[in-house]
PDBQT receptor file of N, H, CA, C and O in Angstrom, charges set to zero:
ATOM      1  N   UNK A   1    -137.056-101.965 123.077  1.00  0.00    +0.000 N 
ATOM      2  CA  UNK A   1    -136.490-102.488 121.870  1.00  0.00    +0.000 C 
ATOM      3  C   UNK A   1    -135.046-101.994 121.764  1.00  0.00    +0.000 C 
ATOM      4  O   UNK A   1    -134.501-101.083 122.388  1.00  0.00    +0.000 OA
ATOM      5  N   UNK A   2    -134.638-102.676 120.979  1.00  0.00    +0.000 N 
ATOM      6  H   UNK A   2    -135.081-103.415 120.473  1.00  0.00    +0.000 HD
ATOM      7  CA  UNK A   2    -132.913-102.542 120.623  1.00  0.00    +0.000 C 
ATOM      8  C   UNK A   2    -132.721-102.249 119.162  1.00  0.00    +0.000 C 
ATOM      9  O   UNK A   2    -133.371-102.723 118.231  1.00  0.00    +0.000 OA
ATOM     10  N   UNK A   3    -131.628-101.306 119.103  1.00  0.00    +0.000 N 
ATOM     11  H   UNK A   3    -131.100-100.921 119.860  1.00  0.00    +0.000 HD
ATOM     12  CA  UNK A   3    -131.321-101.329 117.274  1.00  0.00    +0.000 C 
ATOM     13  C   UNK A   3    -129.700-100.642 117.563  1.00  0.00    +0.000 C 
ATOM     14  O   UNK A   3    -129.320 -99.572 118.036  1.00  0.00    +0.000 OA
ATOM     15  N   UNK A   4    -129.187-101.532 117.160  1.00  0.00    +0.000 N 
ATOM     16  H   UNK A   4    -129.497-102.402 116.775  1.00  0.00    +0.000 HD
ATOM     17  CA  UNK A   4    -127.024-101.096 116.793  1.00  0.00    +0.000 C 
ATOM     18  C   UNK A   4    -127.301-101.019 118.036  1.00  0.00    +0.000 C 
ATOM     19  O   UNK A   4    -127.334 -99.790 118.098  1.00  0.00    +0.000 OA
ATOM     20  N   UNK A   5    -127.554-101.395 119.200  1.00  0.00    +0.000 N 
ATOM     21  H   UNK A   5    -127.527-102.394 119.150  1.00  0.00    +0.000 HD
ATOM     22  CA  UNK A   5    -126.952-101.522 120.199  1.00  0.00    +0.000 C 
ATOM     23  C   UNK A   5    -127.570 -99.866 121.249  1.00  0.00    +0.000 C 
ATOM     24  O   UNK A   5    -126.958 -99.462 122.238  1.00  0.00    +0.000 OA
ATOM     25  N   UNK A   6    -128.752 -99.245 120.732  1.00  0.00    +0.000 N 
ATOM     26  H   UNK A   6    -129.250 -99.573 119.929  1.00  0.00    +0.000 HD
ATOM     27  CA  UNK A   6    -129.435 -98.424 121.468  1.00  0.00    +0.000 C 
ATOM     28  C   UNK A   6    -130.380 -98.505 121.701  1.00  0.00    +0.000 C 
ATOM     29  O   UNK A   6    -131.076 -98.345 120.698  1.00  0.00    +0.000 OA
ATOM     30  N   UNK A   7    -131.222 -98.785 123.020  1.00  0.00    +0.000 N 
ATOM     31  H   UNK A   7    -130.657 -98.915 123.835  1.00  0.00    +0.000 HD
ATOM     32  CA  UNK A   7    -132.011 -98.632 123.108  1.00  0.00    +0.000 C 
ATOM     33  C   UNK A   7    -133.190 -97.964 122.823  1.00  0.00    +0.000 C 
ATOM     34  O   UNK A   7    -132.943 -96.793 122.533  1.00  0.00    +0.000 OA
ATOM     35  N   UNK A   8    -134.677 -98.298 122.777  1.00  0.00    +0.000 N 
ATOM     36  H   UNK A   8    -134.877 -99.249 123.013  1.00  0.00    +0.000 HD
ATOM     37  CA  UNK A   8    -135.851 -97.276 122.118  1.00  0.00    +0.000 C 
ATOM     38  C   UNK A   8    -136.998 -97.923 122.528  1.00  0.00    +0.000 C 
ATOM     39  O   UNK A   8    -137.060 -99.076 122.953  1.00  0.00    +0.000 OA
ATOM     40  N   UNK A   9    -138.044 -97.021 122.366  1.00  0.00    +0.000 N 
ATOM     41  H   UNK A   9    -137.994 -96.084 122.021  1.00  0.00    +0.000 HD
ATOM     42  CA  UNK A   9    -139.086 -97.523 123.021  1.00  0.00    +0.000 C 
ATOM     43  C   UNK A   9    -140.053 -96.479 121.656  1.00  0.00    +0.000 C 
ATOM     44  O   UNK A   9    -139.624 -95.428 121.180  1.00  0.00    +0.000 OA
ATOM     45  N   UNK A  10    -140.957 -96.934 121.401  1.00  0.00    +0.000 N 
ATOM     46  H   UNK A  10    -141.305 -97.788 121.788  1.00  0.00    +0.000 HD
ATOM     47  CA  UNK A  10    -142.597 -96.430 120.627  1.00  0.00    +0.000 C 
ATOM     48  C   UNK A  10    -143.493 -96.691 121.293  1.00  0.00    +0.000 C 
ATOM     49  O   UNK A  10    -143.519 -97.911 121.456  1.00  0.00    +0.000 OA
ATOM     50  N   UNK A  11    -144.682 -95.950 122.046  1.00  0.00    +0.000 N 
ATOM     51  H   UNK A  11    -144.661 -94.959 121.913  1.00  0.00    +0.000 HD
ATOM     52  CA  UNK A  11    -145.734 -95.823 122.661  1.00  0.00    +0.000 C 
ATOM     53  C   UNK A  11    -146.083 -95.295 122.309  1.00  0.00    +0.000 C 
ATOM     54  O   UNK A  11    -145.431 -94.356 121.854  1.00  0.00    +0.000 OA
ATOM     55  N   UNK A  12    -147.669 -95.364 122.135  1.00  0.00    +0.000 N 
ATOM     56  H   UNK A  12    -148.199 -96.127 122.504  1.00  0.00    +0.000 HD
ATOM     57  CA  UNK A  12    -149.186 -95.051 121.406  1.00  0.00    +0.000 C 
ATOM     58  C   UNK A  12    -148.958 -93.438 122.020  1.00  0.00    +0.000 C 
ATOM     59  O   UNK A  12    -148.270 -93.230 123.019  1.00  0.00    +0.000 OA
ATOM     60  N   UNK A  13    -149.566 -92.483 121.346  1.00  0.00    +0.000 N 
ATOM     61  H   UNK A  13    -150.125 -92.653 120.534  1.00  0.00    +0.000 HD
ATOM     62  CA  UNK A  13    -149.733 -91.035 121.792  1.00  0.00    +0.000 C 
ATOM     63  C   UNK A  13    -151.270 -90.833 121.989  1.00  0.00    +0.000 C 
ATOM     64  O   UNK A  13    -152.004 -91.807 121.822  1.00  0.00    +0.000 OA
ATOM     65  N   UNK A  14    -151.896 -89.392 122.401  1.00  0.00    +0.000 N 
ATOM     66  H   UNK A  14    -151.300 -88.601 122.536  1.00  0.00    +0.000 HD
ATOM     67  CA  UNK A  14    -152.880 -89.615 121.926  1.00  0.00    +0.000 C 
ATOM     68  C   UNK A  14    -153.273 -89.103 120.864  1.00  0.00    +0.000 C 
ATOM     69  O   UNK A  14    -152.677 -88.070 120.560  1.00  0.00    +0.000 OA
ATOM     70  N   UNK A  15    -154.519 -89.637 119.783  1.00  0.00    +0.000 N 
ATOM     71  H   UNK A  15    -155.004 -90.476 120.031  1.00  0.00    +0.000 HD
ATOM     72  CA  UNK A  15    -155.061 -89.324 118.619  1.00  0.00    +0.000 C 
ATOM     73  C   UNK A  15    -154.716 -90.934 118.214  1.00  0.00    +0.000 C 
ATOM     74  O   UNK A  15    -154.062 -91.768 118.840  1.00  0.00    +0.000 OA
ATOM     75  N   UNK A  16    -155.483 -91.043 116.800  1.00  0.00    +0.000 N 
ATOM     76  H   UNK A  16    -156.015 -90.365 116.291  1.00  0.00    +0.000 HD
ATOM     77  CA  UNK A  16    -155.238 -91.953 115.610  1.00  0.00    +0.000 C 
ATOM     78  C   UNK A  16    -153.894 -91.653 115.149  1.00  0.00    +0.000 C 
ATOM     79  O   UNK A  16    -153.399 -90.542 114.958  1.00  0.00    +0.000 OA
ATOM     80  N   UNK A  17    -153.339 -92.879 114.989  1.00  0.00    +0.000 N 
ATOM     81  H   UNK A  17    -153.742 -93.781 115.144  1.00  0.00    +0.000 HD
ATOM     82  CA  UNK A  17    -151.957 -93.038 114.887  1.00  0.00    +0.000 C 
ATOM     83  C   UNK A  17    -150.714 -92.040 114.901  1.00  0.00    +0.000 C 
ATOM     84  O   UNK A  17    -149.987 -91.632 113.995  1.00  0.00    +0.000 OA
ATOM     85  N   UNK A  18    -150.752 -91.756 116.545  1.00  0.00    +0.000 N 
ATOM     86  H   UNK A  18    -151.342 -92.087 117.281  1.00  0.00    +0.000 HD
ATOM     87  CA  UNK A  18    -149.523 -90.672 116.610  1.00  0.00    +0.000 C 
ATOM     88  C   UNK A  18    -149.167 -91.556 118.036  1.00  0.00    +0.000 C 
ATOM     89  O   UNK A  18    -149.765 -92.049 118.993  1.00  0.00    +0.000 OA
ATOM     90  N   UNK A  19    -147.822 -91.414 117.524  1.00  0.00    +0.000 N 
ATOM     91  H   UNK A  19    -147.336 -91.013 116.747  1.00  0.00    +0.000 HD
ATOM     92  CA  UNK A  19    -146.512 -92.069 118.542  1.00  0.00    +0.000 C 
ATOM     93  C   UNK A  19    -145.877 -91.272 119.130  1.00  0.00    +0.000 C 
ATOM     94  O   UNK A  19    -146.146 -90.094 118.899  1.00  0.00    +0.000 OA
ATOM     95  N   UNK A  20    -144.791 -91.580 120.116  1.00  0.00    +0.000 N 
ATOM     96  H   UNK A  20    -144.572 -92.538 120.304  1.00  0.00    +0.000 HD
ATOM     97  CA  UNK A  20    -144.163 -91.005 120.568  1.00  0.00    +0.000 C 
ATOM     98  C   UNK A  20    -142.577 -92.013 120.791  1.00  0.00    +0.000 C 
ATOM     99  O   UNK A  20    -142.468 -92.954 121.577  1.00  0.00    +0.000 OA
ATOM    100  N   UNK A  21    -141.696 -91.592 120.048  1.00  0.00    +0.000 N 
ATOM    101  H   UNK A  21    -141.784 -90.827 119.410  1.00  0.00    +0.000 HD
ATOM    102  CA  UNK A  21    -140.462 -92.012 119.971  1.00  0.00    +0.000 C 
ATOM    103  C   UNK A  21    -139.679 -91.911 120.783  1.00  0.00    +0.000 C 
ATOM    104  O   UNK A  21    -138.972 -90.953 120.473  1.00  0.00    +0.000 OA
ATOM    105  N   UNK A  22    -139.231 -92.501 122.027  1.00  0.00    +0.000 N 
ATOM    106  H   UNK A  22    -139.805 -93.280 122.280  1.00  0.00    +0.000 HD
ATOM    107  CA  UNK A  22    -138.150 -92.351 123.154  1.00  0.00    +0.000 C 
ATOM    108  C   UNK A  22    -136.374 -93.030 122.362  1.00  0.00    +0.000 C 
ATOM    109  O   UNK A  22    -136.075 -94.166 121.994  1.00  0.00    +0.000 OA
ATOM    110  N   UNK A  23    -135.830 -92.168 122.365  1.00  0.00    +0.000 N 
ATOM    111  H   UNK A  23    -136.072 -91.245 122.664  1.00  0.00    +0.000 HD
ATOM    112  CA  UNK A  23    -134.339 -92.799 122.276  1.00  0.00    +0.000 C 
ATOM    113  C   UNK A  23    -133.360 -92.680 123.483  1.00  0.00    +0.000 C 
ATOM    114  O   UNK A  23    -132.906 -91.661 124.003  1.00  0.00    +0.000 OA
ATOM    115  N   UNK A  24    -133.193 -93.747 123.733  1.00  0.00    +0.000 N 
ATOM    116  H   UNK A  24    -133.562 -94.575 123.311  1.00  0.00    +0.000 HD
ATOM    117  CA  UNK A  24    -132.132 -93.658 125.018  1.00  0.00    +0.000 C 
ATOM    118  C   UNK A  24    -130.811 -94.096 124.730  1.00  0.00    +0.000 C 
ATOM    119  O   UNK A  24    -130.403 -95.257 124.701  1.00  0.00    +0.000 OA
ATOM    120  N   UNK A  25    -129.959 -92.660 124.443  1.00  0.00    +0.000 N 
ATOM    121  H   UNK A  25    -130.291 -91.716 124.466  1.00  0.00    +0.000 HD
ATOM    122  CA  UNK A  25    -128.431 -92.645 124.314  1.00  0.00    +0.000 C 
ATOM    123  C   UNK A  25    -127.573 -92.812 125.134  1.00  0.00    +0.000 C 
ATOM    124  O   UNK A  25    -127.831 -92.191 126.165  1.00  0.00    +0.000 OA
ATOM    125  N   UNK A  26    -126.328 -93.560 125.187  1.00  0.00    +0.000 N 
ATOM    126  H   UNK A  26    -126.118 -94.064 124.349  1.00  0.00    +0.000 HD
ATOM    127  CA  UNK A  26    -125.843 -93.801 125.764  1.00  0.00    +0.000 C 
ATOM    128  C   UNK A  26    -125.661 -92.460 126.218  1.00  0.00    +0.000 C 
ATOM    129  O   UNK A  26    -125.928 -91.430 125.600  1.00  0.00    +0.000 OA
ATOM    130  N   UNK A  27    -124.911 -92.645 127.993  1.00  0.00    +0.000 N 
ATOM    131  H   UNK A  27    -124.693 -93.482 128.495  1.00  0.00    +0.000 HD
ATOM    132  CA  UNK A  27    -124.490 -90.843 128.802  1.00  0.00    +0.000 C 
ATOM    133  C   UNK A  27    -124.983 -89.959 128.406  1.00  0.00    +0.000 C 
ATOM    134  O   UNK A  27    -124.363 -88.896 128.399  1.00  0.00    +0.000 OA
ATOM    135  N   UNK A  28    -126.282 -90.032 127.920  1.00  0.00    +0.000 N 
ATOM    136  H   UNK A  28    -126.786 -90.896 127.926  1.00  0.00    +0.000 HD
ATOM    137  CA  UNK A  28    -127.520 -88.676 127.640  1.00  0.00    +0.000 C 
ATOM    138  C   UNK A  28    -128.782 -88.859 127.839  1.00  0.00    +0.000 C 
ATOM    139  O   UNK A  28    -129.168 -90.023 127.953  1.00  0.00    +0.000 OA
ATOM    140  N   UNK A  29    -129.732 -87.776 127.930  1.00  0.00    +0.000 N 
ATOM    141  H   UNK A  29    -129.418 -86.831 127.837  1.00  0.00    +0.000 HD
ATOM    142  CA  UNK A  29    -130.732 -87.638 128.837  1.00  0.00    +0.000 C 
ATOM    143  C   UNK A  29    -131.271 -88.037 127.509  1.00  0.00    +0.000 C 
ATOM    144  O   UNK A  29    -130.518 -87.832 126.558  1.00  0.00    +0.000 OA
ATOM    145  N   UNK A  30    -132.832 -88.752 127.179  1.00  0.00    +0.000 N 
ATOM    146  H   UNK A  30    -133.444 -88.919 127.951  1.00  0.00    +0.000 HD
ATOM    147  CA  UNK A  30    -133.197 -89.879 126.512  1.00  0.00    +0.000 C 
ATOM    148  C   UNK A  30    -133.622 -88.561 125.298  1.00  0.00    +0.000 C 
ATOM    149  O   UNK A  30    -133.638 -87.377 125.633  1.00  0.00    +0.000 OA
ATOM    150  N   UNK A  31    -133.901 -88.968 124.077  1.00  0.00    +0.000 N 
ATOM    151  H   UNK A  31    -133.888 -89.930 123.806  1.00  0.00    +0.000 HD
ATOM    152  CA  UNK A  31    -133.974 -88.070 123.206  1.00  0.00    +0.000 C 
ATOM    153  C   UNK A  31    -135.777 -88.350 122.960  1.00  0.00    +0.000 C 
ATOM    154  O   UNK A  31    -136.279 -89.437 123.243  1.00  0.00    +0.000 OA
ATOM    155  N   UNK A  32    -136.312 -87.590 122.593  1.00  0.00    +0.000 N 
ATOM    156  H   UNK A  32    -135.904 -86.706 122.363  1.00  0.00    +0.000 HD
ATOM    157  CA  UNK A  32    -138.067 -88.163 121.910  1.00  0.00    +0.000 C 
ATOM    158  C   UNK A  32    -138.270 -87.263 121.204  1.00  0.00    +0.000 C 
ATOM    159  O   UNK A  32    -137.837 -86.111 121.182  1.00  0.00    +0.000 OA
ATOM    160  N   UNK A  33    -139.230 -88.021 120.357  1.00  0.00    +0.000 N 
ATOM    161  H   UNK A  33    -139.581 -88.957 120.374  1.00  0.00    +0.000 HD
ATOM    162  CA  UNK A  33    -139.512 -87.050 118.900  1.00  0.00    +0.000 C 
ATOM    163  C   UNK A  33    -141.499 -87.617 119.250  1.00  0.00    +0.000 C 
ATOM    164  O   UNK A  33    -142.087 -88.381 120.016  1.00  0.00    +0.000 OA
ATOM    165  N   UNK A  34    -141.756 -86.917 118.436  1.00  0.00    +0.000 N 
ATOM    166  H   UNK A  34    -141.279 -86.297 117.814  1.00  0.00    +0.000 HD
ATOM    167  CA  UNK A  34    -143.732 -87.291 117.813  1.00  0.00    +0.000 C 
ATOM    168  C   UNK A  34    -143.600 -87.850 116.473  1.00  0.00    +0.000 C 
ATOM    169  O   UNK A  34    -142.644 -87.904 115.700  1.00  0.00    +0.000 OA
ATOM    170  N   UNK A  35    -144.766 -88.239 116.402  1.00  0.00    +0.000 N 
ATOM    171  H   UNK A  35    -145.543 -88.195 117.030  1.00  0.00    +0.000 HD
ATOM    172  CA  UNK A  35    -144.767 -89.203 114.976  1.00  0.00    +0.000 C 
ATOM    173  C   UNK A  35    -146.400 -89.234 114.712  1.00  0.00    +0.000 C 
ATOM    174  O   UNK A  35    -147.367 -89.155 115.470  1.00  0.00    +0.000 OA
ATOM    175  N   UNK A  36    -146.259 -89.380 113.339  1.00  0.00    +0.000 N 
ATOM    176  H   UNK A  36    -145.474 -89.444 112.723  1.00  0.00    +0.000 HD
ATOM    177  CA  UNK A  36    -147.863 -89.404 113.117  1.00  0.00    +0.000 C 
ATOM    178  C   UNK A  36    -147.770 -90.292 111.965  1.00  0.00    +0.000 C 
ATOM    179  O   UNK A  36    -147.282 -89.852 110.924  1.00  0.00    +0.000 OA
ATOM    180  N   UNK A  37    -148.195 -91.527 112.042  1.00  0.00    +0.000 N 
ATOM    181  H   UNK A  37    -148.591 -91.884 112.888  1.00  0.00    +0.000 HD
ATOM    182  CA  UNK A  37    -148.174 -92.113 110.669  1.00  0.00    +0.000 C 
ATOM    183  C   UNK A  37    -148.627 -93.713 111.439  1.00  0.00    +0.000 C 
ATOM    184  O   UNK A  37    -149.076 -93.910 112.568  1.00  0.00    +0.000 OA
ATOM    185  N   UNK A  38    -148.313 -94.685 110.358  1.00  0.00    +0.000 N 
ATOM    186  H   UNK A  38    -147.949 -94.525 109.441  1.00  0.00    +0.000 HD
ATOM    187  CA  UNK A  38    -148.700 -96.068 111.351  1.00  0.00    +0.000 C 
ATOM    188  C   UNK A  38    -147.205 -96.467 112.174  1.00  0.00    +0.000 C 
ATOM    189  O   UNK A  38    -146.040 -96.106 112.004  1.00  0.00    +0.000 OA
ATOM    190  N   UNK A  39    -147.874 -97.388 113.133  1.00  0.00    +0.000 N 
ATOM    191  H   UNK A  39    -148.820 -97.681 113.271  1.00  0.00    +0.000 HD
ATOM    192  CA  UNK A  39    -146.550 -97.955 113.791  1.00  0.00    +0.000 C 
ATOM    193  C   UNK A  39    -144.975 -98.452 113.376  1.00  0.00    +0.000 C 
ATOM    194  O   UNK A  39    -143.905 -98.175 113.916  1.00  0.00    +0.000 OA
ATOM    195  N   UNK A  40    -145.236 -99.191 112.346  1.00  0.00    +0.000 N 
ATOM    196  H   UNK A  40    -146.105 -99.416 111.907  1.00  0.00    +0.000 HD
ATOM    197  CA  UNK A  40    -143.738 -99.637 111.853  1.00  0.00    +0.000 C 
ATOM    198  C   UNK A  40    -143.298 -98.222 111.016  1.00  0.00    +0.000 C 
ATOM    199  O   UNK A  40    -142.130 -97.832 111.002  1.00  0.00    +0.000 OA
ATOM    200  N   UNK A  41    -144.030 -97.751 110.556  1.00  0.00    +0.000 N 
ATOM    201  H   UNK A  41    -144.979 -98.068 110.567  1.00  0.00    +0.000 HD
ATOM    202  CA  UNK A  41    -143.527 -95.926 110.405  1.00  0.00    +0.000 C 
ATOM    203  C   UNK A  41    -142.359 -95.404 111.201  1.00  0.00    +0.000 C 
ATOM    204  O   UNK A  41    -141.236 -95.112 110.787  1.00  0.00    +0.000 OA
ATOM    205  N   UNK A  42    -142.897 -95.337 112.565  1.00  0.00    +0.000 N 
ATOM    206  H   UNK A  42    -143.809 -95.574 112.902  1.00  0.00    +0.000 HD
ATOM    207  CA  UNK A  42    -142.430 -95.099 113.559  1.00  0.00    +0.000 C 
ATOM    208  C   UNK A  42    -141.221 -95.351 114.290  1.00  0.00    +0.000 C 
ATOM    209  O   UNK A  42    -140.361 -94.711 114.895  1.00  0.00    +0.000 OA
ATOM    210  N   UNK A  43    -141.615 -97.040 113.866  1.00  0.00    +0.000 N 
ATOM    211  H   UNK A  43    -142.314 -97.559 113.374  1.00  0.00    +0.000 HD
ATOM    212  CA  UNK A  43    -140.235 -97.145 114.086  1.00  0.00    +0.000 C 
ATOM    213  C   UNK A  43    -139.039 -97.213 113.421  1.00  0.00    +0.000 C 
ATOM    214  O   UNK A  43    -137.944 -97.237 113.983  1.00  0.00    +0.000 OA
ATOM    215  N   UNK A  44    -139.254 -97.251 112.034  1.00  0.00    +0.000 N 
ATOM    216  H   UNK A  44    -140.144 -97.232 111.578  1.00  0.00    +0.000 HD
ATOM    217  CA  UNK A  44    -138.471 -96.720 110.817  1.00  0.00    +0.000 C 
ATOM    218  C   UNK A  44    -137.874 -95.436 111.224  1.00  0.00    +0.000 C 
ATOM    219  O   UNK A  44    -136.673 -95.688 111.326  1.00  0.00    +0.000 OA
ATOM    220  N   UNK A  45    -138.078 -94.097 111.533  1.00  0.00    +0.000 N 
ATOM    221  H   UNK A  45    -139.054 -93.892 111.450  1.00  0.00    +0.000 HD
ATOM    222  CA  UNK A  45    -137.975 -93.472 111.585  1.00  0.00    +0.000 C 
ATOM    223  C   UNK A  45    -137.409 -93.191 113.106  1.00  0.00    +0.000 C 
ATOM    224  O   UNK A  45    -136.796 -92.136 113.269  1.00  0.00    +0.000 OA
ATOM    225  N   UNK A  46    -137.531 -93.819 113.902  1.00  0.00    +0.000 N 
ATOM    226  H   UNK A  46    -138.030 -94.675 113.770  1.00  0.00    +0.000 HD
ATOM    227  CA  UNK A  46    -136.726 -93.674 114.703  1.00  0.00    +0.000 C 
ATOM    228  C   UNK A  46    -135.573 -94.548 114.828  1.00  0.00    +0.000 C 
ATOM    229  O   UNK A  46    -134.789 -94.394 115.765  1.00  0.00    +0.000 OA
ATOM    230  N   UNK A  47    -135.444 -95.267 114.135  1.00  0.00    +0.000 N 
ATOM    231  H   UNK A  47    -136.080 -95.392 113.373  1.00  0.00    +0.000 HD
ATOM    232  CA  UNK A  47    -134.358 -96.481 113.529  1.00  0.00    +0.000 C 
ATOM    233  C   UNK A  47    -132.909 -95.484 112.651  1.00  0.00    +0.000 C 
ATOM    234  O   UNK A  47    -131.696 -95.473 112.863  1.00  0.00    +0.000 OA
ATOM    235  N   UNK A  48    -133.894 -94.659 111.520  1.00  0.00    +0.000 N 
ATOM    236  H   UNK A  48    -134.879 -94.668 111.348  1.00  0.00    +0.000 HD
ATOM    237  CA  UNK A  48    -133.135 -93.896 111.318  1.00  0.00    +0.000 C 
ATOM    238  C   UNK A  48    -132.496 -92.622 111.945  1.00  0.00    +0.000 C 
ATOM    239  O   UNK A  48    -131.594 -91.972 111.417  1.00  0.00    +0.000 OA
ATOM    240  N   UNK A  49    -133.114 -92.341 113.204  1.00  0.00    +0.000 N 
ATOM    241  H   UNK A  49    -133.847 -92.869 113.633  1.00  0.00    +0.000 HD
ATOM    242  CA  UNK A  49    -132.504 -91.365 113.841  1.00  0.00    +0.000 C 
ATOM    243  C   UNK A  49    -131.295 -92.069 114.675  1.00  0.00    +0.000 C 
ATOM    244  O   UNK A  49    -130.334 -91.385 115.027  1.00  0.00    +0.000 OA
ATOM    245  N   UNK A  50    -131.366 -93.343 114.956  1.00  0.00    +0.000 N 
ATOM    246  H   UNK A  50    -132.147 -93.899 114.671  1.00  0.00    +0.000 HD
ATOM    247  CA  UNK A  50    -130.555 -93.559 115.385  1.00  0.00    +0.000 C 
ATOM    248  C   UNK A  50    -129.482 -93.962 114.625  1.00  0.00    +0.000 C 
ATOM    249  O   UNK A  50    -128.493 -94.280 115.286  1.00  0.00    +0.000 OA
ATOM    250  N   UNK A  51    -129.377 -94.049 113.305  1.00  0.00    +0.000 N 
ATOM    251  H   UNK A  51    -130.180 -93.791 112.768  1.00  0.00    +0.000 HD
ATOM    252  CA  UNK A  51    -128.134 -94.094 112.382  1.00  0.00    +0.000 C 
ATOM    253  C   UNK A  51    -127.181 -92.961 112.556  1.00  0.00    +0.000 C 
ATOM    254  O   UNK A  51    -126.007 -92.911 112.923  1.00  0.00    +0.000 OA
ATOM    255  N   UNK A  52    -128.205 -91.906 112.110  1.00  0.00    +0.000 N 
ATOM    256  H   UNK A  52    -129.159 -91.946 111.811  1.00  0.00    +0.000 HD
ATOM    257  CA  UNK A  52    -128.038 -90.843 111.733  1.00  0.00    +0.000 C 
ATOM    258  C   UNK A  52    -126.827 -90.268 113.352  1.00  0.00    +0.000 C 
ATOM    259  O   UNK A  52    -125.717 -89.740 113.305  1.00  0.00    +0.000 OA
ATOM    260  N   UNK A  53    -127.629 -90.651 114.530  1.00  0.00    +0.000 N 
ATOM    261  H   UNK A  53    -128.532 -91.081 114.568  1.00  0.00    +0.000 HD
ATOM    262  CA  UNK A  53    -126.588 -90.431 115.779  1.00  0.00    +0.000 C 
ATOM    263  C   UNK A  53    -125.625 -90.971 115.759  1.00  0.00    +0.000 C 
ATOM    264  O   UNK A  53    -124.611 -90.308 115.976  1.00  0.00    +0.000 OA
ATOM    265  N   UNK A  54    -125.487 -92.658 115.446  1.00  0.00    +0.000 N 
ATOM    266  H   UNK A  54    -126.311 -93.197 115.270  1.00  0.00    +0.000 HD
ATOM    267  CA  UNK A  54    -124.169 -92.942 115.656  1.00  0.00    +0.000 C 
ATOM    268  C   UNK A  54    -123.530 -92.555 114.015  1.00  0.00    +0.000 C 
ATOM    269  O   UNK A  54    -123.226 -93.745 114.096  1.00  0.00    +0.000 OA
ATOM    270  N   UNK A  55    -123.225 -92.255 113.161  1.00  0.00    +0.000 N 
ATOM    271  H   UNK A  55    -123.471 -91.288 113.095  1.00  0.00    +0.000 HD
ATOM    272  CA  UNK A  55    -122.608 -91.384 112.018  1.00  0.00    +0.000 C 
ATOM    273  C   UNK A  55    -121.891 -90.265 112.892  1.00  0.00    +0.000 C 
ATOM    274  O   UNK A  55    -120.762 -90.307 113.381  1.00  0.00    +0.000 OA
ATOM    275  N   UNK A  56    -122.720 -89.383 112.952  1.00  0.00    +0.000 N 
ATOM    276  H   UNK A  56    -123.637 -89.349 112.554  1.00  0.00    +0.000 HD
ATOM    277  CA  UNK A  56    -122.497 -88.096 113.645  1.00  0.00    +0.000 C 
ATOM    278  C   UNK A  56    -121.266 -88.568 114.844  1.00  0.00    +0.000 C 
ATOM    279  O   UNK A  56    -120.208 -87.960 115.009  1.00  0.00    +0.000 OA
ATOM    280  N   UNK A  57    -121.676 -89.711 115.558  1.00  0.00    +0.000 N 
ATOM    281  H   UNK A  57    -122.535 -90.205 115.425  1.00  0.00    +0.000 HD
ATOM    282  CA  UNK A  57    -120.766 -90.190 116.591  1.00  0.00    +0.000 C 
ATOM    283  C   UNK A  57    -119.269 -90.513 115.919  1.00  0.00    +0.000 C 
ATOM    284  O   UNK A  57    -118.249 -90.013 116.392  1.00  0.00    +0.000 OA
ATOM    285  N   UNK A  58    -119.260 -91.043 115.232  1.00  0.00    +0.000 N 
ATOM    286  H   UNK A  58    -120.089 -91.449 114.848  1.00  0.00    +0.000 HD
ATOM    287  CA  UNK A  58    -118.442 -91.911 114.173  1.00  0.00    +0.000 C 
ATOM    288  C   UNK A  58    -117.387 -91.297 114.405  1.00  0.00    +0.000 C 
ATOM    289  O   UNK A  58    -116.354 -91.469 115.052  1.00  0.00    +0.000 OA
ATOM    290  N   UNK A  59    -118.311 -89.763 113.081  1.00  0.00    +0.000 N 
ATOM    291  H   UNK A  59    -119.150 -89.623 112.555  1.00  0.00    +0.000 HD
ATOM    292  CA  UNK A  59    -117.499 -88.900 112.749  1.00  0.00    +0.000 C 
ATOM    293  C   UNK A  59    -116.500 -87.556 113.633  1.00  0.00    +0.000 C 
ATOM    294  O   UNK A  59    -115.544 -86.788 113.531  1.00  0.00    +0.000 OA
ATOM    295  N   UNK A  60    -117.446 -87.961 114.382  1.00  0.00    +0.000 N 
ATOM    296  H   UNK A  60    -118.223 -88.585 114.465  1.00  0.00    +0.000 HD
ATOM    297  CA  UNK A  60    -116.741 -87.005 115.843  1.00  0.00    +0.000 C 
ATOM    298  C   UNK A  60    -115.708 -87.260 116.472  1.00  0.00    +0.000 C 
ATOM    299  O   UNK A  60    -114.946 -86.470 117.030  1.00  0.00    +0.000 OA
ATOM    300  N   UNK A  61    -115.639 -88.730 116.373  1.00  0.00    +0.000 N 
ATOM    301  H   UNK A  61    -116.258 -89.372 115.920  1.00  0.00    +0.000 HD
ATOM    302  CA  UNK A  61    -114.580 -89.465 117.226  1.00  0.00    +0.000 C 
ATOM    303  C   UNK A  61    -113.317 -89.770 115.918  1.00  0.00    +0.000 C 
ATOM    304  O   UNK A  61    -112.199 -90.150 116.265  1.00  0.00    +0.000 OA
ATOM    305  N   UNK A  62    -113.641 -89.562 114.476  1.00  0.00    +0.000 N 
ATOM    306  H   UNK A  62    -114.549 -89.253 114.194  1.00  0.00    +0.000 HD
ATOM    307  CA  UNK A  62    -112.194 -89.810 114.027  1.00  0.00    +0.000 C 
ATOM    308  C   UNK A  62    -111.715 -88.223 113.733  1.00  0.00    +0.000 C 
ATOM    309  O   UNK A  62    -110.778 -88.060 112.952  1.00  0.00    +0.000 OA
ATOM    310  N   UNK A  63    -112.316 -87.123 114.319  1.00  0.00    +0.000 N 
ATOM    311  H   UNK A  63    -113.078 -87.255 114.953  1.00  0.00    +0.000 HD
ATOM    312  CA  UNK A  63    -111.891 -85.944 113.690  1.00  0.00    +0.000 C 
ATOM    313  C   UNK A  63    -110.803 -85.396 115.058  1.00  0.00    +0.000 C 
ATOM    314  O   UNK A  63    -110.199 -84.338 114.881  1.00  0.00    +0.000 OA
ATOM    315  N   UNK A  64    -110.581 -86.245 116.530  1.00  0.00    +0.000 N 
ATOM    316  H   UNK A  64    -111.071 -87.104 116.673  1.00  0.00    +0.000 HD
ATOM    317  CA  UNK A  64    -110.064 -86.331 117.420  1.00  0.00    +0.000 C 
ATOM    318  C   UNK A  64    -108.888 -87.297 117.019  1.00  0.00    +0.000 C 
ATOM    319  O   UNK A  64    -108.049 -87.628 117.857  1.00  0.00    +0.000 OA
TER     320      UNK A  64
């Protein structure tokens, strides 16, 4: 899957509804988190991690 232009992936973990969140950043080794909740949870939440990276990016690049 795609979101702003980064790639991601959600795959089933094991147990009742626990995920596993892959983020693949650009020129970095892929980021993953756990998740326990239902699927579109999941990917909410890794949707927002990826805001939250490019911000951080944003802001990095106008403080240069």
């Amino acid at each position: 899957m795609n979101y702003e232009g980064i790639g991601y992936a959600v795959r089933l973990s094991v147990g009742r509804n626990q995920w596993i969140c892959i983020v693949y950043y650009p020129g970095r080794v892929p980021g993953t988190m756990r998740f326990s909740g239902i699927r579109e949870a999941a990917i909410e939440a890794t949707r927002l991690r990826i805001r939250n990276w490019l911000e951080r990016q944003e802001g990095s690049s106008a403080k240069t």
